[in-house]
Structures are given as structure tokens and as C-alpha cells.
N, C-alpha and C positions, 0 to 999 in steps of 0.2 A: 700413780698416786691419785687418788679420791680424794675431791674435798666434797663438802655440801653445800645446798644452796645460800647457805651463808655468806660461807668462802669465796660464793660465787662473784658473789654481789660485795666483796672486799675487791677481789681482782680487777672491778669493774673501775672500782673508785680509788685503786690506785692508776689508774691511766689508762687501762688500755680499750678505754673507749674515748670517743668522742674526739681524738686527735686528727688532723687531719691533713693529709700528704700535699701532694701537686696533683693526685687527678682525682682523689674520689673521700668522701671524709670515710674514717674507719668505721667500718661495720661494728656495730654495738650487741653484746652480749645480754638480751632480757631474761632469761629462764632454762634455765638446764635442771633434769634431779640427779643427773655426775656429771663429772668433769674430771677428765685425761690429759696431761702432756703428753704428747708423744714425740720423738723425732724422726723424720724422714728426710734422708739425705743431709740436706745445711738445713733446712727450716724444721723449724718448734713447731706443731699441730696441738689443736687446741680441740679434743677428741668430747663433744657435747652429746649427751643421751639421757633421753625422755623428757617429754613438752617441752622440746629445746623451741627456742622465743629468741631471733634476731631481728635488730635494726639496722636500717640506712637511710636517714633521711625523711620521706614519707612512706619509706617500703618497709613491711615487717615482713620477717619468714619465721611460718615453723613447720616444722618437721618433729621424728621421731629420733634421730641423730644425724650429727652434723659435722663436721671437719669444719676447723676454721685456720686459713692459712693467716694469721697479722702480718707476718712481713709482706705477702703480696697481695692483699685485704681479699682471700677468695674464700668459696665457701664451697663445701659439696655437702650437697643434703639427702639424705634417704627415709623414704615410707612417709606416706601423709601428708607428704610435701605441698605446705599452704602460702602464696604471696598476695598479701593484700598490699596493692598500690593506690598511694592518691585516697585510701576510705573508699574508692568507686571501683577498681577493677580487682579481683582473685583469679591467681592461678591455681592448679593444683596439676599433681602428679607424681610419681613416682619417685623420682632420680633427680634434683635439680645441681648445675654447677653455675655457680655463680661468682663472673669476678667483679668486684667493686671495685676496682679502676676506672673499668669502660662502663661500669654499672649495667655489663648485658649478663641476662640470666637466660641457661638453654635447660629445659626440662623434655624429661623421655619418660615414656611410659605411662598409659593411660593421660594423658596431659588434655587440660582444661582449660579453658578460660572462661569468665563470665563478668559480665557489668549490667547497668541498668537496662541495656538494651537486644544482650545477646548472648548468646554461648557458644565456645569454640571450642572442640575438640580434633585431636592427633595424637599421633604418636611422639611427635616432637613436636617442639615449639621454642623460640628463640624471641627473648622480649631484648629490647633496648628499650632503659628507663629514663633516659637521658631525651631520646628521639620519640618517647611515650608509642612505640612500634612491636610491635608481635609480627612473627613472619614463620611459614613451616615451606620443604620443599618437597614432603616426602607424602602428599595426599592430608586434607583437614574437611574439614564439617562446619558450616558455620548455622546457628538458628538465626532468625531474627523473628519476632511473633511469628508468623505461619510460614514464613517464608523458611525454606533448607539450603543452604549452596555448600556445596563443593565441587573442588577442583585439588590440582596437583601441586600448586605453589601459592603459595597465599603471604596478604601481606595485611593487618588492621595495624590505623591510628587511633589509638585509645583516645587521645585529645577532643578530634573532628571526629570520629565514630565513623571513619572511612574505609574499607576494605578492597584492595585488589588482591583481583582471583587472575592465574594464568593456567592456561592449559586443561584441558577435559574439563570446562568449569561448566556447572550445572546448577541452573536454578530452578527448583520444585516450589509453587505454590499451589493452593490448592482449588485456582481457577486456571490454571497454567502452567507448564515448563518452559525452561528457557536453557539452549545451549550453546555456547559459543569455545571460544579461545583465551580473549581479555575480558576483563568484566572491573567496575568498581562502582561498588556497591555503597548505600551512605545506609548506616541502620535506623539513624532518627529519620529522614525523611520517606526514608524507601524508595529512595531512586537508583536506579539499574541505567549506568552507564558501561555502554559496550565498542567498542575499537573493531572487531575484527569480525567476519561472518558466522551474522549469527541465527537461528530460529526459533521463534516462539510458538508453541500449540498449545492451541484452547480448542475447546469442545465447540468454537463459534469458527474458527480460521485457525488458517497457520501463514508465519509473516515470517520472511526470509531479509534481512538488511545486513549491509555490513557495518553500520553506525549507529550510534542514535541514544539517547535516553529513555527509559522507562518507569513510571513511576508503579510499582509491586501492588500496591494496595490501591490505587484509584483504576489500576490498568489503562493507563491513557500517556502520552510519549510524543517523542517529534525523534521520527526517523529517518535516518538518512542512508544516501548512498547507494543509491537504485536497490527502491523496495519494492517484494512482491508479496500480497496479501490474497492469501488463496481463502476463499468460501466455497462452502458448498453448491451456490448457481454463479458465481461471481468470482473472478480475476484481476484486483488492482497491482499495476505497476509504475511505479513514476520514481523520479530521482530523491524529492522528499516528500513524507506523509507527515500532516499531523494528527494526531491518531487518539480517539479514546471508545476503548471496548463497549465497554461499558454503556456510554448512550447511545453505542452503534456510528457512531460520527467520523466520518476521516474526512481534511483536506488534505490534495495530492497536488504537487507541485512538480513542470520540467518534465518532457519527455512521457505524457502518460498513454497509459495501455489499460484500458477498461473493457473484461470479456466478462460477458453472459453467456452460460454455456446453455444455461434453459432457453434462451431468445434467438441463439447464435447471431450474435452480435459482437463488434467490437469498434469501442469507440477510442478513437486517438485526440489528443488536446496537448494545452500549455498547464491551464489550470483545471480541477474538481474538486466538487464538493459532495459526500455521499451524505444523506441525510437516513441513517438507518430506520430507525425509529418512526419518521415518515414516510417512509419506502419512496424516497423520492433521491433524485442529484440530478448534478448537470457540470457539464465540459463546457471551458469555453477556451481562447485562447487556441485558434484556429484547430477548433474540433472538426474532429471529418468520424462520421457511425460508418462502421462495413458491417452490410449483412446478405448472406446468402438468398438467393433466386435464380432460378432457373439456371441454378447449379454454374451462378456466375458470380461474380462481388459484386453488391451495389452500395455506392459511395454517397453520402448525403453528407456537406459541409453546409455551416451557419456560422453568425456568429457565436452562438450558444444553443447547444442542443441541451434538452433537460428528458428526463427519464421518469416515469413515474409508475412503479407497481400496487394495478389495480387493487391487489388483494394481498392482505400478509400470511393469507396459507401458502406454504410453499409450493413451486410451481407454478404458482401464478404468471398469466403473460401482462408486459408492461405497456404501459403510452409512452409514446415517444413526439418531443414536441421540438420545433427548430424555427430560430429566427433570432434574427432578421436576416435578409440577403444569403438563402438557399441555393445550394446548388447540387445536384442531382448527378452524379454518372456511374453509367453500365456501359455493357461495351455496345448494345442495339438499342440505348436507350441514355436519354441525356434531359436535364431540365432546369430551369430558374424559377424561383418568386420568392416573394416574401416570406410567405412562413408555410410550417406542413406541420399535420399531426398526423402521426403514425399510429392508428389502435390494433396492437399484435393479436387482441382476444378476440377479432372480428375481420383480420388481414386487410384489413381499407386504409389507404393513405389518403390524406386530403392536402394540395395544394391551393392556399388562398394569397389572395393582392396580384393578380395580371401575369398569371404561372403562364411559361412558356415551355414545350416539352417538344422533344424532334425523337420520332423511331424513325429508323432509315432515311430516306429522303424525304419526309413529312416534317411539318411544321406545325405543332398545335398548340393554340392557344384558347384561354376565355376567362370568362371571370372567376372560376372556380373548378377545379378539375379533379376526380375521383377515380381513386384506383381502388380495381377489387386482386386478391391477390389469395391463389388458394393451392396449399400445398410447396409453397414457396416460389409457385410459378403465374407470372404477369394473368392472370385472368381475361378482365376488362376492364374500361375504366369509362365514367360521364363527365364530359366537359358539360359545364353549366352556363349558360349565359354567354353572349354575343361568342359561340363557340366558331372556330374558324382551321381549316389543314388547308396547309399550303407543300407544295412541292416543285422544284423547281426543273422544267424543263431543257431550257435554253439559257443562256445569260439573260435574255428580257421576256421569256414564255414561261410563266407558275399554272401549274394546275391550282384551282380553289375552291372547296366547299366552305359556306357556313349558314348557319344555323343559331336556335335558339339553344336546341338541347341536345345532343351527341353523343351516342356511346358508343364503343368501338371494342369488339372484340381480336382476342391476340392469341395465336397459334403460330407454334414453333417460333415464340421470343418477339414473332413480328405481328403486325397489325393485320386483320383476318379479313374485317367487315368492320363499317359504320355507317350507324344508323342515324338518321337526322331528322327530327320531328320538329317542324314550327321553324317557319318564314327561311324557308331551304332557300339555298340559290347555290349553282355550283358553272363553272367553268373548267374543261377539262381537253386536253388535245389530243383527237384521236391519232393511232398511227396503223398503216399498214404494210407489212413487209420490213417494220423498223423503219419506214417513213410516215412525217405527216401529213396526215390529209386533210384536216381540216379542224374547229373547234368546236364544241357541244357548248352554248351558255342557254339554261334552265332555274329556272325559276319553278319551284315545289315545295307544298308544303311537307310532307315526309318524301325522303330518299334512302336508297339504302347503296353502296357501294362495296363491291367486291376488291380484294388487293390479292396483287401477285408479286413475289420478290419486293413490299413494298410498296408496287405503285397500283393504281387503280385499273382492274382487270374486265369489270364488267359495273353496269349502274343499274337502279330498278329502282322508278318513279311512281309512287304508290297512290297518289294522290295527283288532280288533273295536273299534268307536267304544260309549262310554259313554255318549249322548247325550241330552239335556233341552233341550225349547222350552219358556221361559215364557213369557207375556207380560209387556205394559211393566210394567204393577204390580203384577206379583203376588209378584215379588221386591224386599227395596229393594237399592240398590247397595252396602252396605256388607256385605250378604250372599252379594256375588258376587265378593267380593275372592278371591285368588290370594293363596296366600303369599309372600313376596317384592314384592309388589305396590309400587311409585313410581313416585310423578309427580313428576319432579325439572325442572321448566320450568325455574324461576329460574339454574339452571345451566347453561342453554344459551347458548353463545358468542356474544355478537356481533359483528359484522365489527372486524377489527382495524385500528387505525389506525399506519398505518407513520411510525414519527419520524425514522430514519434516512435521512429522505429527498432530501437534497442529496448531486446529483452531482459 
């Protein structure tokens, strides 16, 4: 039986709108151009075609034709299929069944959604009007301004404008990808929170975490969960970053691991700060730098070592600067002082403040001490100022030169020759057979000393030497002391134990 839109809008206003059950009020009849009874099984169908127009509340649908069950308030929709909820959210698609009980509506085919802030598409799609929730489990699409994601199970709050993604979920913008497992995403703010391991690539890094928040559009975030940020010369890893691309900035928090692959370097700490933008950072929080020499590790711990690249072209080599309370270990070489700079574009270290350094059985000190370092192997190095090598031969017999000014050259990792120009004086105890026989003390202004295994092999007095051989006892030792004279053992470093040691 056919009525017309008349008829229609009679049947309306005899009741069977607007009444309203125990769980959903009746779905409202706006606009049919026919109308069909039909029966199926026990229920009456209410058989609607062309610009078919329903209501529920704040929801309107329309479609092309429609099925309306009233005794179980459901509705099945085909072609065109339009839901506008709330004035702010549309669906559309193909196929929609909807029962107004639970007020949940599942559309198939070609299926859409859109609001102020984004557009979903699937093949399915499953809204609850009640929980203002959309969910699909069979693969969706989400836009949000530039951003894309998908994944394989998806869940948006229309309300909060919230979105969890699970499974193969992938975020494309287009300064970045992002892939993980969980993901929930907010479309007004554009933050990217993530649960489970996940990674970012940009054309600057790639950042591996298993946690953390990300804000889409500033590119900047607080990660967690032992993260590792791969750059092109550069490897950060630490338990949390907080992180922004964009001005190049990260603080690293717990556990960190700082590699230069251009410097070959790696520094371990509590805390850091990378200051992109300034090509500068620095570790504190009992940092310890390792860097290769002579194809061995050397350890430099401070309280804070800081890093600075000279140059922002790429490859550039860096300063390295550390203090206060320095300490130095290799395995034939060890040292203390206040503070060093390290300039990699010139391989020279400088320790200043009363640096003390021991290669083998030697003991050196002075006011300012110079390494040269070339091909990543010990060179030579200038003690500056009241310079002084001690070594010990007995519990109360120290071999000692010192001097004004000192340089000392190093072969095969140990001390070769030093050279000592200005107000020399040196005490040394000769031996033969592996006995001693007696003591050299000289007074010179330049000397030069020969070393073997370490210890002093031969001397040459370049200038009038002041010279005196005693024998063993004819002096005692506290008579042959040197002013300036220490023996500061207890203060030689021992190998450093690295804590930052999870990758």
C-alpha cells in the first residue's frame, strides 16, 4: 500500500513518533516520497523510499530507503546513507543498521566520518550515540590537518576528539612517520600518545621509545622508557628525553649514552642537555667521555663535561671541556686536576689547576700540562711551570727531575724522552747489574733524559751540568729531596666503572 507524503506526516501525528520506551525514545519519521507496510515474520516493517529523513534525538539519518522496525525501534538503511549527530559530527556510507535501543549504528561500505577537526574512513564503522564513540576493527584511515594515521582497530571520542589506534598503526606527517602498536591520538591538540614500542623518522633522526607523548605539529614530546635517538654523527640514549625537533633541543634523563660517531666518542652521565641550535651540550651527573687512543679507551670523568662543535658544517670536530675535579684513565696512563679542554680540530688536551698525571712508574706534575695527540695516538705532551717526574724506587728512594718547562715525548704508549729547559735539577739512582751503586744529583739548566720500560735509561746535560755521584749511603734520602717534591700515589685513578650501561 502507497501513501504520500501527506499520509505520511498523518501517520506521524497519529503516534508513532515521539513515544518513548525503557531504553531509547522512538525513532521519528521526517520525509519519505513512499511508504510500504510490510510484514516479516511477527513484526510490521515500515518499508521508506526516496529522501527518506529520520530522527532520534539529536541524530537525523538519511538515506535513499530505509526499513523501520517500531516494535524493536531499528532501522536499516541503504544508498547515501547520511548521519548527522550533535550538528558537529556526519557519517556516511553505504549500508547503515541501526538499533535505537542501544542507539548503536554500524555502517559498511565506503563508510565515513567527518567533524570539525578530522575525517575517518573504513569499511566498517560502529558508532555508540550514547558513549558519543566510533570504533572499526577491520583496518580505518584517520586525517587530521596534515597528519594521516592508520591502523587495524580504531576507536574515536566524538565528545574529547580522542582517538585510539591499535595494531599496525601508522602515523604519516609530512616532517615525519611514526610507527608503533598503541597509539592515542587527541585531533584538537595533536598530541600522539604512545604505550608500546615505537619509532619516529625524520629526515633529521630516528627515535626509537617505548612510551611517551608527542606533540604532531610542534614536533616536540617527553619520551620515555629507554630512548634512543639516532642522528647522523650523533647517538642519544637515556631512560627519559625531553625532546623538541624543531629547535634541535633535547634533555636526557637516567642511565645516558651519548655517541659521536664523527669524534668516536661516547659519553655516559645522569643528566644532559643537547643544545642543537648552538652545537653545544653537556653531561653531568657523574659523566665519564670514552674515547679511543692508541687503540685503547680513555676515560675522562668531571663533574660536568660540556661539548661544543666548532663549526655547524657537518663533520666538524668538537671542544670538549670538563670540570671541576677531573679524572683521567687509560690503562698506561692515568691523571687528576681541575679542569681540561680537549680541542679534537688540533688533537691537544690541556690540563689546568695543579694536574697530576702518572705513565708507568712516573709521577708528573706542574702548573699546566699539554698533550699533543696525533692520529689518535699519545704524541707528546708540555708540562708548564714548576714541572716536576717523580718515580719511585724503593719505599724511601724517588728518582726526580724538575724544571721550568718540560716536554716529553711517547713511543709505543710510554714515555720516550724529556726534555727540560730552565732551572733543571734532577736526582736519579744509578744501578748496575740490577744493583745500586750510587746517586747522580745535577743541577742544569737544559737536560734531556732517555726512558726504558718507563724508567730513565740514559741523561744528557746540555748546558754546564753541576754534577755529584754519591754513593747509596752516604746521603740519606730525605737529604736529596727537591723542593716541590710529592708522592701523591693514593690519588691515582682507578679504572672507571661505567653505570650507564644499558642499551
Amino acid at each position: 500500500m502507497k501513501k504520500t507524503l501527506l499520509g505520511l506526516w498523518i501517520i506521524v501525528a497519529l503516534g508513532f513518533v515521539k513515544n518513548v520506551n525503557a531504553q531509547g525514545t522512538k525513532i521519528q519519521i521526517l520525509n519519505a516520497n513512499t511508504f510500504e507496510l510490510e510484514q516479516r515474520g511477527q513484526f510490521k516493517v515500515k518499508k521508506l523510499i526516496g529522501d527518506v529523513g529520520l530522527k532520534q534525538d539529536n541524530t537525523i539519518l538519511y538515506c535513499d530507503s530505509a526499513y523501520l522496525f517500531d516494535e524493536t525501534n531499528f532501522v536499516e538503511a541503504y544508498n547515501h546513507v547520511h548521519i548527522v549527530h550533535n550538528d558537529s559530527v556526519h557519517f556516511y556510507g553505504d549500508v547503515l543498521k541501526y538499533d535505537g535501543q542501544k542507539k548503536v549504528a554500524r555502517l559498511e561500505k565506503n563508510v565515513s566520518m567527518i567533524d570539525n577537526q578530522s575525517s575517518l574512513t573504513s569499511n566498517e564503522l560502529e558508532f555508540d550515540l550514547q558513549q558519543n564513540k566510533a570504533s572499526y576493527f577491520n583496518g580505518g584511515k584517520l586525517l587530521s590537518g596534515a597528519n594521516v594515521l592508520t591502523s587495524k582497530i580504531g576507536y574515536y571520542f566524538t565528545s574529547t576528539k580522542e582517538l585510539f589506534f591499535k595494531r599496525n598503526v601508522l602515523l604519516v606527517s609530512p616532517e615525519f612517520t611514526m610507527t608503533t602498536d598503541t597509539l592515542k591520538y587527541q585531533t584538537v591538540s595533536k598530541n600522539a600518545t604512545y604505550y608500546i614500542n615505537s619509532v619516529i623518522i625524520s629526515d633529521m633522526d630516528t627515535i626509537y621509545c617505548s612510551s611517551g607523548t608527542y606533540n604532531t605539529e610542534r614536533q616536540s614530546g617527553l619520551l620515555k622508557s629507554r630512548v634512543k635517538i639516532v642522528s647522523k654523527e650523533t647517538t642519544l640514549i637515556a631512560d627519559t628525553v625531553i625532546y623538541d625537533r624543531k629547535n634541535k633541543y633535547s634533555k636526557a634523563i637516567g642511565n645516558i649514552i651519548l655517541i659521536d660517531t664523527l669524534n668516536k666518542t661516547t659519553v655516559f652521565g645522569g643528566v644532559a642537555e643537547l643544545f642543537g641550535q648552538l652545537n653545544y651540550s653537556y653531561v653531568t651527573l657523574n659523566p665519564i667521555v670514552v674515547s679511543l687512543v692508541d687503540n685503547d679507551s680513555m676515560m675522562i670523568s668531571a663533574d660536568t663535561i660540556y661539548t661544543y662543535q666548532k663549526s655547524k658544517k657537518a663533520g666538524s670536530k668538537e671542544l670538549l671541556k670538563a670540570y671541576p675535579h677531573v679524572k683521567i684513565y687509560k690503562s698506561d696512563l692515568q691523571s687528576v686536576c681541575d679542569s681540561l679542554v680537549y680541542n679534537k680540530s688540533d688533537s691537544m688536551m690541556i690540563l689546568y689547576k695543579s694536574p697530576i698525571l702518572w705513565s708507568d712508574v712516573n709521577q708528573i706534575t706542574g702548573d699546566t700540562i699539554l698533550f699533543y695527540i696525533n692520529n689518535r695516538k699519545l704524541d707528546s705532551m708540555d708540562i708548564i711551570g714548576n714541572s716536576f717526574v717523580v718515580s719511585q724506587e724503593t719505599k724511601i728512594h724517588y728518582n726526580k727531575i724538575k724544571g721550568r718547562l718540560m716536554t716529553a715525548h711517547f713511543k709505543n704508549q710510554k714515555i720516550n724522552s724529556i726534555y727540560v729547559k730552565g732551572n733543571g735539577q734532577s736526582v736519579y739512582y744509578a744501578k748496575e747489574d740490577s744493583a745500586f751503586i750510587g746517586v747522580n744529583v745535577i743541577d742544569c739548566s737544559e737536560m734531556k733524559f732517555r726512558f726504558f720500560n718507563g724508567k730513565i735509561s740514559t741523561a744528557q746535560f746540555i748546558t754546564e751540568p753541576d754534577a755529584v755521584f754519591y754513593a747509596m749511603n752516604e746521603m740519606k734520602p730525605e737529604e736529596l729531596r727537591i723542593k716541590g717534591f710529592r708522592w701523591l700515589l693514593k690519588l691515582r685513578p682507578k679504572r672507571f666503572i661505567l653505570k650507564s650501561s644499558k642499551m
